[in-house]
Phi, psi and omega in degrees: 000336204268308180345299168317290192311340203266345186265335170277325188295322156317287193291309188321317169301314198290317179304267198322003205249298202304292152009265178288012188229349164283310181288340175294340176278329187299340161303302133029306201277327188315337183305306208306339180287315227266014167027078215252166150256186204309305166319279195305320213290322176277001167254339181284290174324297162334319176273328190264339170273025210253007169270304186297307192311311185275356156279338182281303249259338207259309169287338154285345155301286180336318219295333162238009180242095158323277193331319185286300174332328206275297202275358159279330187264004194280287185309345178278337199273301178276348167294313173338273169305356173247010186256326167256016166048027182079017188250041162200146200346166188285319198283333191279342166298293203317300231289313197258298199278355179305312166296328147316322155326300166281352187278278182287356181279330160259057117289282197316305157305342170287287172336289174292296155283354175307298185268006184268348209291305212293340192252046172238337201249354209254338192284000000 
């Protein structure tokens, strides 16, 4: 049992990381309506991917540093809500910065309960 735990209590940020920083490129595609030519149409893409490239980049760090995933996705969470100032549904907060939230918070739990998990199993 501890065993499940400490290994679901591991993966779960890093998946849900992976997830949530896939579904954030999918904003990414919209450059593609605006029938660009080609050079822009690639600096436009560039630009619209620098949230994921800093979400990957927050996650190869996390990966073995709990703390950070727990205060990058946290802060990534709260950067959000202070950059679009609350002016759009309630749902698009659960969705975008919420997940972050949750994202990080299962860093923290990992952060905390992690390693009493891993030197429990070893014996």
């Amino acid at each position: 049992m501890v065993r499940t735990s400490k290994r679901m209590l591991y993966w779960a940020p890093r998946v849900w990381g992976i997830v949530y920083t896939l579904f954030i490129s999918l904003f990414a595609l919209d450059v593609f309506e605006a029938h660009l030519p080609f050079a822009k149409l690639l600096i436009a893409l560039g630009i619209h991917l620098i949230p994921t490239a800093t979400l990957a980049v927050l996650l190869v760090f996390a990966w073995h540093r709990d703390w950070l995933g727990f205060v990058g996705f946290i802060g990534l969470g709260l950067l959000y809500l202070w950059i679009t100032h609350l002016r759009f549904p309630v749902a698009v907060y659960f969705i975008i910065s919420g997940s972050a939230f949750l994202i990080g918070l299962l860093f923290l739990a990992d952060w905390i309960f992690g390693p009493g998990l891993r030197s429990s199993t070893r014996s």
